[in-house]
C-alpha positions in Angstrom: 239.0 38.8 -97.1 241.0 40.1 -100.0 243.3 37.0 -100.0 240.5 34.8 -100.1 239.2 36.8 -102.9 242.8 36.7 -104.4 242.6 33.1 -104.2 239.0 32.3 -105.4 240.2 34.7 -108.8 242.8 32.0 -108.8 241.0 29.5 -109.4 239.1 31.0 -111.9 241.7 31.7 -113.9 243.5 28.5 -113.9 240.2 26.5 -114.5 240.1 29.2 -117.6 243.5 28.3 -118.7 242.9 24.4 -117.6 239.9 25.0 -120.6 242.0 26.4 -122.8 244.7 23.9 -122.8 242.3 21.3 -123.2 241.2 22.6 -126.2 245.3 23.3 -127.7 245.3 19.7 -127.0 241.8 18.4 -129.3 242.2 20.7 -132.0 244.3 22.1 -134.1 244.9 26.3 -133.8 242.0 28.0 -135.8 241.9 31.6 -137.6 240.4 34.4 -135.1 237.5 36.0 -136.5 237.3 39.8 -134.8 233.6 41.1 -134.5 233.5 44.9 -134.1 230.1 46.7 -132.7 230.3 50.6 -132.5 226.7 50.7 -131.6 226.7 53.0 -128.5 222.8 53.1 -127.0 222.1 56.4 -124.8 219.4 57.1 -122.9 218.0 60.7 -122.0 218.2 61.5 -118.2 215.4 63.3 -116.9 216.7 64.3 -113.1 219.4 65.3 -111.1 223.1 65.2 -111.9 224.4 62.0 -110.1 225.2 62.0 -106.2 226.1 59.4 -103.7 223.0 56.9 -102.3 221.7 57.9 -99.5 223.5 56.6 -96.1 222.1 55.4 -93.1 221.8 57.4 -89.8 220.2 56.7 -86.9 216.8 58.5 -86.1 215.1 59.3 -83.2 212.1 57.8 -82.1 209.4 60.7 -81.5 206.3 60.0 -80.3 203.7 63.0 -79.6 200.7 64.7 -80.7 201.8 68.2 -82.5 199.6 71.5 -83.2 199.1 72.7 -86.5 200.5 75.9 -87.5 197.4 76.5 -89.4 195.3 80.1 -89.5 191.5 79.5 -88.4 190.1 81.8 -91.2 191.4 79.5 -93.8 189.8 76.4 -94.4 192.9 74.7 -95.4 196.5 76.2 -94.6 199.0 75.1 -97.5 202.5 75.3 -96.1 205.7 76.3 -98.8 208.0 76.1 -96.3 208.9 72.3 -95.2 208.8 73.2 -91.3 207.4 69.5 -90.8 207.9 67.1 -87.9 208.4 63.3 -87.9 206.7 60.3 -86.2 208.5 57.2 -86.3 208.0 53.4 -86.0 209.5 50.1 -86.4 208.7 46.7 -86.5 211.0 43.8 -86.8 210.9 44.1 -90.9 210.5 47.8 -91.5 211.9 51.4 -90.0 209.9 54.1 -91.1 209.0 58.1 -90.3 205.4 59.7 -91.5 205.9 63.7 -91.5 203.3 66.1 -90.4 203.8 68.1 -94.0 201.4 66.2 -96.5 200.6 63.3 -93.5 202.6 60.4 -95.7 205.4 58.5 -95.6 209.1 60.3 -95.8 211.3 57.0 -95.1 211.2 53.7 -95.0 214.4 51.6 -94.9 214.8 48.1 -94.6 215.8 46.5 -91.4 216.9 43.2 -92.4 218.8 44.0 -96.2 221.6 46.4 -97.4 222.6 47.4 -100.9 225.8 46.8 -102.8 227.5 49.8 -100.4 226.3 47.4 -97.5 223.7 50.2 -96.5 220.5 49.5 -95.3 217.5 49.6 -98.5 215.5 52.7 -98.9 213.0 52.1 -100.5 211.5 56.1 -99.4 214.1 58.3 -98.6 212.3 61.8 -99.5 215.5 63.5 -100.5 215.1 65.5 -103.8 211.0 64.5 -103.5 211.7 60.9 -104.3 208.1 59.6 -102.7 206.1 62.3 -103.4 202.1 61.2 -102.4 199.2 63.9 -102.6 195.7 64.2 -102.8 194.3 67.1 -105.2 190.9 68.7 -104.7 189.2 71.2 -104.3 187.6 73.9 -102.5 183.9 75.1 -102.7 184.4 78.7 -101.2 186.5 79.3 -104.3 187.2 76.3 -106.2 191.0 76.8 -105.4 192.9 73.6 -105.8 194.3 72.3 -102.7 197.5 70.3 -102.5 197.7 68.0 -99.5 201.4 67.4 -100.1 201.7 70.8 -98.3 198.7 71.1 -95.4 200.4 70.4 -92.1 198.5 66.8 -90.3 198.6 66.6 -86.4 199.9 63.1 -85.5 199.2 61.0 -83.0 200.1 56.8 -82.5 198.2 54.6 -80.1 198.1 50.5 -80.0 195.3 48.6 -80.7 195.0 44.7 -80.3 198.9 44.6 -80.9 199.2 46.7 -84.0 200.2 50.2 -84.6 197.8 52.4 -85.6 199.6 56.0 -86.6 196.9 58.4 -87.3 197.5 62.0 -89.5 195.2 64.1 -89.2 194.5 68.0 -90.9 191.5 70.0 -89.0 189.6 72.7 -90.7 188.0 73.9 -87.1 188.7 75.2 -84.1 186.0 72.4 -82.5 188.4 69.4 -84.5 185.2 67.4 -85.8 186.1 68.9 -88.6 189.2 67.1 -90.6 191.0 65.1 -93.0 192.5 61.8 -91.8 195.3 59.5 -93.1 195.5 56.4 -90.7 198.3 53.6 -90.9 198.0 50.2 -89.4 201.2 48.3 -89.1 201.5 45.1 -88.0 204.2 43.0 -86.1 206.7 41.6 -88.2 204.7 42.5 -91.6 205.7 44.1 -94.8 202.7 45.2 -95.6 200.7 48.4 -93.9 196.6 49.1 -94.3 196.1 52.4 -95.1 193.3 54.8 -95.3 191.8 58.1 -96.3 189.0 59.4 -95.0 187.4 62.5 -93.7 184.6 64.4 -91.2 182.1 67.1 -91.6 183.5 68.9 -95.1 180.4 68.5 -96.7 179.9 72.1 -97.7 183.4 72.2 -97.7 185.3 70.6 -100.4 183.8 70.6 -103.8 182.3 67.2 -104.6 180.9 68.0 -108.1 184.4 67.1 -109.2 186.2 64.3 -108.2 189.4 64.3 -106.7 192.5 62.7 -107.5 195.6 60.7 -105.4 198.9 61.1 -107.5 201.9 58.8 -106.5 205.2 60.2 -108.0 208.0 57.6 -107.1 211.7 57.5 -108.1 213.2 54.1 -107.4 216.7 54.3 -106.1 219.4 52.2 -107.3 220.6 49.3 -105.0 222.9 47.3 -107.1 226.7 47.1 -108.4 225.0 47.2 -112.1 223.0 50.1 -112.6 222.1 48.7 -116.0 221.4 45.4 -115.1 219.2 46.6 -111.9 217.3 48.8 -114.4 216.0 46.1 -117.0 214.6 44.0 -114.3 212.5 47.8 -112.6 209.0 48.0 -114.4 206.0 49.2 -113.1 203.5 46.2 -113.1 199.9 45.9 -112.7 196.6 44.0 -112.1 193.4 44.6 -113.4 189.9 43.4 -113.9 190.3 39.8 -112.3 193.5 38.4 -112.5 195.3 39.9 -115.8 198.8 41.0 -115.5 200.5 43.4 -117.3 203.3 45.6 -117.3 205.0 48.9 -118.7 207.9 48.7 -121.4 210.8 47.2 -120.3 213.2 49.9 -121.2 211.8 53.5 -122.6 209.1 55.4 -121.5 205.7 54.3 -121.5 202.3 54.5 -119.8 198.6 53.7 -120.3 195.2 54.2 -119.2 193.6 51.4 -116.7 190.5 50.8 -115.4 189.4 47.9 -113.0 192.8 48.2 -112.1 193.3 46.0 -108.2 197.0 46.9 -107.9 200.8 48.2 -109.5 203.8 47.3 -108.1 206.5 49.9 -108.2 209.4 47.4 -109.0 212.8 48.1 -108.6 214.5 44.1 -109.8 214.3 42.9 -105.9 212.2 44.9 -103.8 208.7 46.7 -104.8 206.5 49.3 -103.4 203.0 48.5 -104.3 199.4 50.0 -103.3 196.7 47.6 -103.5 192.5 49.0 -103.9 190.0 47.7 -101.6 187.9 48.5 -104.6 188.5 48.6 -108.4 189.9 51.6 -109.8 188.8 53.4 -112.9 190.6 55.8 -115.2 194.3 55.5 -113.5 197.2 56.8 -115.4 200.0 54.5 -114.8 203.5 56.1 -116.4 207.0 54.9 -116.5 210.1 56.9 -117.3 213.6 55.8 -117.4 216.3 57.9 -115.8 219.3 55.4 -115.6 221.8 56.2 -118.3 224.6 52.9 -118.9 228.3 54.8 -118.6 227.1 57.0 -115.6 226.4 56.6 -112.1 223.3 57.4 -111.3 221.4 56.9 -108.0 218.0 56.2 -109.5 216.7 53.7 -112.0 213.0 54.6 -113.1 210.4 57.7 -112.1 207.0 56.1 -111.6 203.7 57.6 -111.3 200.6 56.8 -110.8 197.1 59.3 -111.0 194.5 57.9 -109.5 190.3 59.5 -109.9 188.4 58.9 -106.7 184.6 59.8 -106.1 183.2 60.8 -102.5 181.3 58.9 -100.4 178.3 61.0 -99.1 180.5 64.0 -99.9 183.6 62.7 -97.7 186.6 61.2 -98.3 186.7 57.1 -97.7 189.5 55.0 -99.4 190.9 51.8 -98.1 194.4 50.9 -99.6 197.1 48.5 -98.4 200.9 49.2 -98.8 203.4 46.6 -99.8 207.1 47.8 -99.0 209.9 44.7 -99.6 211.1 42.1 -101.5 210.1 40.8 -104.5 210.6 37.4 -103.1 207.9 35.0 -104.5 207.5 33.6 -101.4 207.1 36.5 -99.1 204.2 37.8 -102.0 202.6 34.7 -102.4 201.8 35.1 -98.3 199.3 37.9 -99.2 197.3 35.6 -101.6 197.2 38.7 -103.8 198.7 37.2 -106.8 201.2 40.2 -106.1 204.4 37.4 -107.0 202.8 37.7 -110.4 204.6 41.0 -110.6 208.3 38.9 -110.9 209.0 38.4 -114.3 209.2 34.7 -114.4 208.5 34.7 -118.0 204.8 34.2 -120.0 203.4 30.8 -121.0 205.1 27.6 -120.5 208.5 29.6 -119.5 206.7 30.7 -116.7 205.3 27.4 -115.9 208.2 26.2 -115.8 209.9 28.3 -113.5 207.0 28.3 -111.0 206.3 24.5 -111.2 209.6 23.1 -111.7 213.1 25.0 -111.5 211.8 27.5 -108.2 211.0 24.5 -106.0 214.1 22.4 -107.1 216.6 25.1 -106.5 214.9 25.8 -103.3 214.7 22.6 -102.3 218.7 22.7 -103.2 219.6 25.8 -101.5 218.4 24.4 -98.5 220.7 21.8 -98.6 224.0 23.5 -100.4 225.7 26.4 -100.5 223.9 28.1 -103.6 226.6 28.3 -106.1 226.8 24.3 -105.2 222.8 24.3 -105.6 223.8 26.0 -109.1 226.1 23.4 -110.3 223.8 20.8 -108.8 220.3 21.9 -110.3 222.5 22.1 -114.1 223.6 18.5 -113.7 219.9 17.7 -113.3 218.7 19.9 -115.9 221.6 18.7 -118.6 220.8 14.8 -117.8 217.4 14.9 -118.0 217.6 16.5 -121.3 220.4 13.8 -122.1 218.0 12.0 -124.6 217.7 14.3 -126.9 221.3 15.1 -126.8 221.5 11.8 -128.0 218.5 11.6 -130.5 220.4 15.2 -132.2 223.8 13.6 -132.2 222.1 10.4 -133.8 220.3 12.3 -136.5 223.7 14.4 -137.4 225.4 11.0 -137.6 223.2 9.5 -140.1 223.4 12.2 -141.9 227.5 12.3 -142.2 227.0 8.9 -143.1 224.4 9.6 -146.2 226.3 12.2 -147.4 228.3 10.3 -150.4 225.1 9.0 -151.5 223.6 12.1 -151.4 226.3 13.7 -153.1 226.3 10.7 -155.9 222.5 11.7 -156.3 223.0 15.6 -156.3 225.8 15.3 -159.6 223.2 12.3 -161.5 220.2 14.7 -161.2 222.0 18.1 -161.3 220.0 19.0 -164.3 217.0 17.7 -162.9 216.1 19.5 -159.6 212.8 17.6 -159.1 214.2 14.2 -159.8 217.0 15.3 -157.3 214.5 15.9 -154.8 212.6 12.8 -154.8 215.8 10.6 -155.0 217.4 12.3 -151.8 214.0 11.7 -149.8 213.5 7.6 -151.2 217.5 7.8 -149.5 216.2 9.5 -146.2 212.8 7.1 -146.1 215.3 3.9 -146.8 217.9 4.8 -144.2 215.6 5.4 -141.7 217.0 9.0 -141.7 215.0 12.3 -141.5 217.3 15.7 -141.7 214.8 17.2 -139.3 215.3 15.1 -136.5 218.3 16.8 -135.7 216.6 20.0 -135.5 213.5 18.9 -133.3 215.8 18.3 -130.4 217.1 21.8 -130.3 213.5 23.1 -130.7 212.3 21.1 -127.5 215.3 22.1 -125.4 214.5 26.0 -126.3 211.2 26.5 -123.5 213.9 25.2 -120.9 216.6 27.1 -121.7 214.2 30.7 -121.8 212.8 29.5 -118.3 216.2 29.3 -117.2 217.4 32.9 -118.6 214.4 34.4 -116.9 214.5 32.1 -113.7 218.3 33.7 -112.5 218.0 37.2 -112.9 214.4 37.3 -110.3 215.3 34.1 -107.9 215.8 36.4 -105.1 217.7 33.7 -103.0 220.7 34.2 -104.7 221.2 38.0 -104.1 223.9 38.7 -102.6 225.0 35.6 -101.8 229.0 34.5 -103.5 230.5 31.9 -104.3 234.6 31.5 -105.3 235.4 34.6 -106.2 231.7 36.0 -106.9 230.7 38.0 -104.1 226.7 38.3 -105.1 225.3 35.9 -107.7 222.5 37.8 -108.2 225.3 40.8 -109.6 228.4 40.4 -112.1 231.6 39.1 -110.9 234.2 41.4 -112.0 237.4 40.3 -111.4 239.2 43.4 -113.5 238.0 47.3 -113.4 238.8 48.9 -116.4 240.0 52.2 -116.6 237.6 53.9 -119.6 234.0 52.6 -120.6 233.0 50.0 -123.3 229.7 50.8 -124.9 227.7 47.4 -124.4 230.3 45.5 -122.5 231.1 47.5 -119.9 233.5 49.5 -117.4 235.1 45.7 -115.9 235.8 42.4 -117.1 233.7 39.5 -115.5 235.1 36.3 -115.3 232.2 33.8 -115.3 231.0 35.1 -118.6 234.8 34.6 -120.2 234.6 30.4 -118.9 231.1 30.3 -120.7 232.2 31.9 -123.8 235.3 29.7 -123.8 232.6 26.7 -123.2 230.5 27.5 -125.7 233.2 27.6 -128.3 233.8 24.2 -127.7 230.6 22.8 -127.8 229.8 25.1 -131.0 232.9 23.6 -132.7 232.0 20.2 -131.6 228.1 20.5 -132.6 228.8 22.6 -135.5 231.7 20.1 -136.9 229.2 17.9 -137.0 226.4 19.3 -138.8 229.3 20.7 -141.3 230.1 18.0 -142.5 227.1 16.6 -143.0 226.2 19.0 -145.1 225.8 19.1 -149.0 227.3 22.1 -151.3 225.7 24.8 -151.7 223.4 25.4 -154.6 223.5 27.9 -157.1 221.3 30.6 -155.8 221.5 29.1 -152.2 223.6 30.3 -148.8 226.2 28.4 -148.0 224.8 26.8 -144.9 228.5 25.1 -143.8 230.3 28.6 -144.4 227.5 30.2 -142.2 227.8 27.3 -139.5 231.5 28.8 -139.3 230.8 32.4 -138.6 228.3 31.1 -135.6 231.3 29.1 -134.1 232.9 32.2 -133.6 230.0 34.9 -133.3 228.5 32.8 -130.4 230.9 33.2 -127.8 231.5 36.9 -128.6 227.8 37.6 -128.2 227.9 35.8 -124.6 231.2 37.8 -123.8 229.8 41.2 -124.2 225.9 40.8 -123.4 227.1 38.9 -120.1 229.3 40.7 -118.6 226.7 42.6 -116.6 224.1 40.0 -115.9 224.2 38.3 -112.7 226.7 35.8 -112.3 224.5 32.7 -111.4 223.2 33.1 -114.8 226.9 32.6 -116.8 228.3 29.9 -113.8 225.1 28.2 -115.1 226.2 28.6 -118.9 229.6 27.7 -117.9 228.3 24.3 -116.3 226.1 23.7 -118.4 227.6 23.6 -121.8 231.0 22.0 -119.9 228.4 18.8 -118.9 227.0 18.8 -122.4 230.4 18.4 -124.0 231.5 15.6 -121.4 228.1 13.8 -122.6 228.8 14.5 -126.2 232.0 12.8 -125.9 230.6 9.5 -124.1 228.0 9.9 -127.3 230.6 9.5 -129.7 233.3 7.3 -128.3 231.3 5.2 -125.4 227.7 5.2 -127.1 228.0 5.8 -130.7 229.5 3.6 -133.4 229.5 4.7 -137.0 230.2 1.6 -138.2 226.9 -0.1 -137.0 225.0 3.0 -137.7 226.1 3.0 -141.1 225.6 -1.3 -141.8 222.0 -0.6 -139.8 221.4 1.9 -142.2 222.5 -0.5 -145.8 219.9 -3.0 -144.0 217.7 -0.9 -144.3 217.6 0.4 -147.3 217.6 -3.8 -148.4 214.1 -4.0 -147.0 211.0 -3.4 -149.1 210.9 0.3 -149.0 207.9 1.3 -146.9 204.7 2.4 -148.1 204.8 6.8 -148.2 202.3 8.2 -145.6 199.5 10.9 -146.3 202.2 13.9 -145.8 204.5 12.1 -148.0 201.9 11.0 -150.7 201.3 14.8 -150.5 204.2 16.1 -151.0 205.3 13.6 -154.1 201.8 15.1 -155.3 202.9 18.7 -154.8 206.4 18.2 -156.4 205.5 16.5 -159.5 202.6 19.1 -160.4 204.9 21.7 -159.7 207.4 19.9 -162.0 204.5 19.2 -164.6 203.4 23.4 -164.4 207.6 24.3 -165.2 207.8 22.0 -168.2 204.7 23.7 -169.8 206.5 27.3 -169.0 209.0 26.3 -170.9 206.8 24.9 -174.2 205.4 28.0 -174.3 
């Protein structure tokens, strides 16, 4: 394995320096601008010192009914001391345990996924309290609060018409008709598990003048080589009222106040925990707090918690809930007909349109096919010749432009006391020639929802985790190829090689693009930037931002950079010297501009209008 990896880093590196020399060989050498950042963002963490993620180990399967250690002259015996017993189950998705103290859930692993440490994903794994689920209410003898986190639930499992049913259950009498109930249903080969609350003969017994209250407290552990990366894409998402979707901030803390709430998904980037209402909820507290700090290995990413108000139903308990626990794989979700995959961030409007409707299917369709850093590669030649023609409409627009710009320049010294004049000359030029400085800009503007879709498309396609190509062992992850010894606030603790070819990439096809539009610009005006100098600074600034804010996304996303902008140059090229030809361009343009100039439309009428008032009001300023 390691001298296959040793090779694939090969590769890399002499396709970096194939790039490179490629480049000595077009251009001359240029000056090297340095950008510094000292910024250095911290977050506060709100739990435990950092400690290894939990490992696997092998339980025991127990299956029996237990007795309660509970007194008979109290109505309900709060345990402190965390004596409890577990029942266990499985089905061909899920291994999990339910323990007799508070009757919930105390792990739940995976069976079919492992982390970045290649152990299996906990999504509950109740060291520390990390899946802490209660029920508060309370008495009517004396209004004491009671805690169901600590009573102590008999358990018993039976089958029924091939599911699992695993019932908890807390008796307040000696007779057992007496009793609060959690019951889990768990289907064959399911991620998801009904769930229920419910009670028997505590009228009398419980106070129902108040309501009472479910609380989920949820810390969602870390299963990823970027701890950083992993945390930006775990929010706490919702529905509510009848199919809005919302979530929590992205990176602090937050919460808010819901009502007709259906559902919230506890995300952690590629696996959720979600509880989903029979009924609407009213007046839940959903709150989000962030405990992953950048430089420091932490084993959990964000503390959720959710406070839900229930009523009683004829003075007993009755909820019905369902329980999601596994991927947030579109697919898988969309199974439920839920709209639960709405909680993947595929991005809002026509970005998310996009991605559901065009690039999810076709790289699907791909990865069937193709090895997915192939599919990759593939799905960016598609993406980069379909947007080829306006590539081509850009690179016109910039030539015309290059071409004008004596003319322009003539016009610029003849009317440099005359701004106005100026002004209207340079747009008779544009109307003659056929030439609109716009047109070049319109282009980029229409390649823009493609290029979001595609930023927010890599980081949640949930086929690409964990699987490598050349020397990238997990697309979905960064793909260092050097640990550094000592931290760099915003880049990083490693050097990733896949972000270093698109940087190099996109410094060509800046200098190409930007070359262009240079010198097709005219000089600066007194009182106005110097749009060519600026141009400059971007060649350069670019690339640096993709080096340092890249180097812990997930790999797919830079190979796709990489590719991308690589294609684009190769078509920029055929433009110029296959496609292209200046010298027609610029005898197309005289023949133009020898035709009977064409009659203004209503925007231009407009605008002459606006211009010459405005020239008429600056005259009488300066009478006066």
């Amino acid at each position: 394995m390691e001298e296959k990896k040793d090779i694939n880093s090969l590769i890399g590196f002499t396709l970096m320096g194939g790039v490179m020399l490629l480049w000595l060989w077009m251009q001359p050498p240029l000056e090297e601008t340095v950008v510094s950042d000292n910024e250095n963002p911290t977050n506060e963490m709100t739990d435990n010192e950092p400690k290894s993620p939990p490992a696997f180990v092998d339980k025991p399967v127990i299956d029996y009914d237990s007795s309660s250690n509970k007194n008979a002259n109290d109505i309900f015996n709060e345990s402190q001391v965390n004596n409890s017993e577990v029942i266990t189950h499985e089905n061909d998705l899920i291994f999990l345990e339910v323990s007799s103290k508070g009757g919930f859930i105390s792990t739940l692993y995976l069976k079919n996924f492992t982390n970045h440490l290649e152990q299996p994903i906990y999504l509950i794994n109740n060291e520390d309290e990390q899946s802490v689920f209660n029920l508060n209410f309370k008495q009517n003898n004396n209004s004491q609060n009671v805690n169901s986190k600590n009573l102590i639930f008999e358990s018993s499992k039976v089958e029924n018409d091939g599911n699992t049913v695993i019932v908890m259950k807390h008796t307040v009498s000696d007779d057992q008709d007496q009793y609060l109930e959690y019951r889990y249903t768990i289907k064959p080969n399911d991620y998801m598990i009904d769930f229920s609350i419910n009670s028997n003969g505590l009228r009398g017994i419980v106070n129902t003048q108040d309501n009472y209250e479910l609380t989920w407290d949820y810390k969602s552990l870390r299963n990823s080589k970027s701890i950083s990366y992993e945390n930006r894409y775990s929010r706490l998402t919702y529905e509510y009222e009848t199919d809005k979707i919302d979530k929590l901030g992205q990176t602090g803390d937050d919460e808010e106040t819901i009502s007709e709430l259906n559902w919230f998904s506890y995300r952690q980037h590629f696996f959720s925990a979600i509880l989903l209402s029979s009924k609407p909820l009213n007046k839940v507290k959903l709150s989000q707090i962030n405990m992953a700090i950048e430089d420091i290995d932490t084993i959990y990413t964000k503390r959720y918690k959710s406070n839900i108000p229930l009523q009683y139903v004829d003075e007993e308990f009755d909820e019905k809930f369902q329980l999601y626990f596994g991927p947030t794989d579109s697919e898988i979700l969309a199974v439920y007909d839920k709209n639960l995959e709405s909680s993947i961030p595929f991005g809002w409007g026509i970005f998310g349109f996009i991605n559901k409707s065009i690039f999810i299917p076709l790289f699907s369709f791909l990865s069937s096919y193709l090895p997915h850093g192939i599919a990759i590669i593939f799905m960016t030649i598609l993406v980069r010749l379909v947007l080829s023609p306006v590539l081509y409409k850009s690179y016109l627009s910039q030539a015309k432009m290059k071409i004008l710009k004596p003319e322009i320049a003539e016009i610029s010294l003849k009317y440099k006391d005359n701004p106005m004049k100026k002004q209207q000359e340079t747009m008779a030029l544009y109307n003659k020639a056929g030439a609109n400085p716009m047109s070049g800009c319109l282009p980029a503007l229409i390649q823009i929802p493609v290029f979001y879709a595609l930023f927010m498309f890599f980081p949640t396609a949930f086929d690409l985790r964990q699987k490598s190509f050349l020397w990238a062992d997990d697309l979905s992850s960064y793909d260092n190829v050097l640990d550094l010894p000592f931290y760099i606030p915003l880049y990083g603790d490693h050097v990733s090689l896949f972000p270093v070819l698109a940087s190099i990439a996109i410094f060509f096809y800046m200098k190409m693009t930007t070359g262009q539009q240079i010198s097709s610009q005219q000089p600066a005006q007194d009182g106005m930037p110097d749009m060519a100098k600026m141009m400059k600074y971007m060649i350069y600034f670019s690339p640096i931002l993709m080096l340092i804010f890249f180097n812990n996304y997930a790999s797919g996303l830079s190979l796709y950079y990489f590719i991308s902008n690589l294609i684009t140059i190769a078509i920029m090229l055929v433009i110029k010297h296959y496609i292209l030809d200046e010298d027609k361009i610029h005898a197309q343009i005289q023949v133009n501009k020898a035709k009977p100039q064409k009659k203004p439309n209503r925007f231009q009428k407009k605008m002459k209008e606006l211009m010459e008032e405005a020239e008429k009001q600056k005259k009488s300023q300066k009478k006066k």
